[in-house]
C-alpha positions as CSV (number, residue, x, y, z in Angstrom):
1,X,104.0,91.6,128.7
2,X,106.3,89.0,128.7
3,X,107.4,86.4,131.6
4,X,111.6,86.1,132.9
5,X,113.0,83.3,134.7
6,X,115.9,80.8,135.6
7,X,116.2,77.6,133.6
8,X,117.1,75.8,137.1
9,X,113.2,77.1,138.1
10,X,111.8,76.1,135.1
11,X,113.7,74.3,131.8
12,X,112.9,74.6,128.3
13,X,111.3,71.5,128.1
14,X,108.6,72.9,130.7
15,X,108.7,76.3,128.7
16,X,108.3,74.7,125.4
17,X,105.0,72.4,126.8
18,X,103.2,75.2,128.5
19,X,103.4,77.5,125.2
20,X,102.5,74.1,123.3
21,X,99.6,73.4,124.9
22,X,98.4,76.8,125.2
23,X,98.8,77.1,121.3
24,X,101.2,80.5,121.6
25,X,103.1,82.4,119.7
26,X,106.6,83.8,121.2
27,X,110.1,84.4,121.4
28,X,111.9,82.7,123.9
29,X,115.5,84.1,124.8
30,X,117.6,82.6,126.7
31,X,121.1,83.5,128.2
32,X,124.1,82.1,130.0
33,X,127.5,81.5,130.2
34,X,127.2,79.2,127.3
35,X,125.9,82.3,125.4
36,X,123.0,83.4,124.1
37,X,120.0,81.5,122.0
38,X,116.7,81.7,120.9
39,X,113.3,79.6,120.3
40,X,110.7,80.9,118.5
41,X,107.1,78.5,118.8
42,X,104.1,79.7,116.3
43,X,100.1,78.7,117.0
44,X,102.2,76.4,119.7
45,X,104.4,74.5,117.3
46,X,108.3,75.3,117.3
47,X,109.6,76.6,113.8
48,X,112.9,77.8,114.6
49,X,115.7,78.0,117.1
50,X,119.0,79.9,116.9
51,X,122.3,79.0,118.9
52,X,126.0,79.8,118.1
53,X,126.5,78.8,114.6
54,X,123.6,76.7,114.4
55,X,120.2,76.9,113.7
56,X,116.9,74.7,113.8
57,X,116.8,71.1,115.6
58,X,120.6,71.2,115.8
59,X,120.6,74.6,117.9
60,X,117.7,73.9,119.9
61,X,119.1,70.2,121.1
62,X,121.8,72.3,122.4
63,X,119.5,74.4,124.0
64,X,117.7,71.5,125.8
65,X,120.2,70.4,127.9
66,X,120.6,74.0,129.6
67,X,120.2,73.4,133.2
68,X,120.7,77.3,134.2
69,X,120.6,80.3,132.8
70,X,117.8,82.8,132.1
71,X,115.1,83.0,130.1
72,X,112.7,85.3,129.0
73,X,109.6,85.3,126.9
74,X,108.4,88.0,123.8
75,X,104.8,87.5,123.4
76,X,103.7,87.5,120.0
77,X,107.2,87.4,117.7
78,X,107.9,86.7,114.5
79,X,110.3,83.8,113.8
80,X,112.9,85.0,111.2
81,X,112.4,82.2,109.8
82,X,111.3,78.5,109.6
83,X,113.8,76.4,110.1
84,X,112.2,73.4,112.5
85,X,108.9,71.1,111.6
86,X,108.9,68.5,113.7
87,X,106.5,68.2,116.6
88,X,108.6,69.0,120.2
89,X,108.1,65.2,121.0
90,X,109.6,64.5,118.4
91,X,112.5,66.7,118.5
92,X,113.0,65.7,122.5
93,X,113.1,61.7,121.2
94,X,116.0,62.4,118.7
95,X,117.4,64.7,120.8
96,X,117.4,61.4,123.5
97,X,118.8,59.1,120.9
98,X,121.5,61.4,119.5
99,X,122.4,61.5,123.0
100,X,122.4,57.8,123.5
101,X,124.7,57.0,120.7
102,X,127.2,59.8,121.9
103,X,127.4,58.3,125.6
104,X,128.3,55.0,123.6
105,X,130.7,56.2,121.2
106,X,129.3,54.6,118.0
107,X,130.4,57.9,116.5
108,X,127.7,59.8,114.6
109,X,126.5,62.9,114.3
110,X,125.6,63.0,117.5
111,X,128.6,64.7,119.1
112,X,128.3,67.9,116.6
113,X,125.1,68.5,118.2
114,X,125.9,68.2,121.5
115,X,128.6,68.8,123.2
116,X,129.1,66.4,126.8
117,X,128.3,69.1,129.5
118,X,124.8,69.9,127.2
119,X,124.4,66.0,126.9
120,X,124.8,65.7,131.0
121,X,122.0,68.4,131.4
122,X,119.9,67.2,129.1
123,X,119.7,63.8,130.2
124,X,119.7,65.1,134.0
125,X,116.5,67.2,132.8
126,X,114.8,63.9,130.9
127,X,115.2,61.9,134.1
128,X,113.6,64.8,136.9
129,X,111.1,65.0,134.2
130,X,110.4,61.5,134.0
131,X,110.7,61.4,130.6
132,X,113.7,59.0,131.3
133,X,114.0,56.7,133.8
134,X,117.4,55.3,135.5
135,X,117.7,51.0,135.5
């Protein structure tokens, strides 16, 4: 049986940890008016994430800065593939600094990743977190 939500109740990040810790294997779907997108995490580690056009770290730093929508989780699916092999702390840290360098428009990458509203939630999500902190 799986387990529904709202990202405002509980965020991917928090998702993403619990399953992580508890070494899981599931599908997480997730839905709003941004669309539709999907993280699969194996044994506990993430190996792919689908959103739009893109797929792996790209799609799930998108993902990541949700602050609503809804989620829910398939226990025990198959990723369609593995497209992701970085720990999640890892992915959340480049996922900061791509971030970063977008609020100070040194150009990069960073704005193909993520577009400004995502960037605004995700960084909204680091700091309740405390995985940020404000100066």
């Amino acid at each position: 049986m799986g387990v529904k939500g709202r990202l405002k109740d509980m965020g991917l990040v928090d998702i993403i940890q619990i399953f992580n810790a508890e070494r899981k294997t599931v599908a997480i779907h997730l839905g709003s008016e941004m669309g539709y997108g999907r993280v699969y995490i194996k044994s506990g580690n993430l190996v792919h994430s689908s959103y739009r056009e893109f797929s792996g770290p790209e799609a799930l730093y998108m993902l990541l800065a949700w602050k609503d929508g809804e989620f829910e989780v398939e226990p025990e699916a198959c990723a369609p593939e593995v497209s992701i092999n970085e720990p999640p702390e890892a992915l959340i840290l480049e996922g900061l600094r791509r971030l970063d360098e977008a609020a100070r428009g040194r150009g990069g990458d960073a704005g193909a990743y993520v577009g400004d509203m995502e960037s605004i939630r995700l960084i909204n999500r680091l700091l309740e977190l405390g995985i940020l902190e404000k100066f």
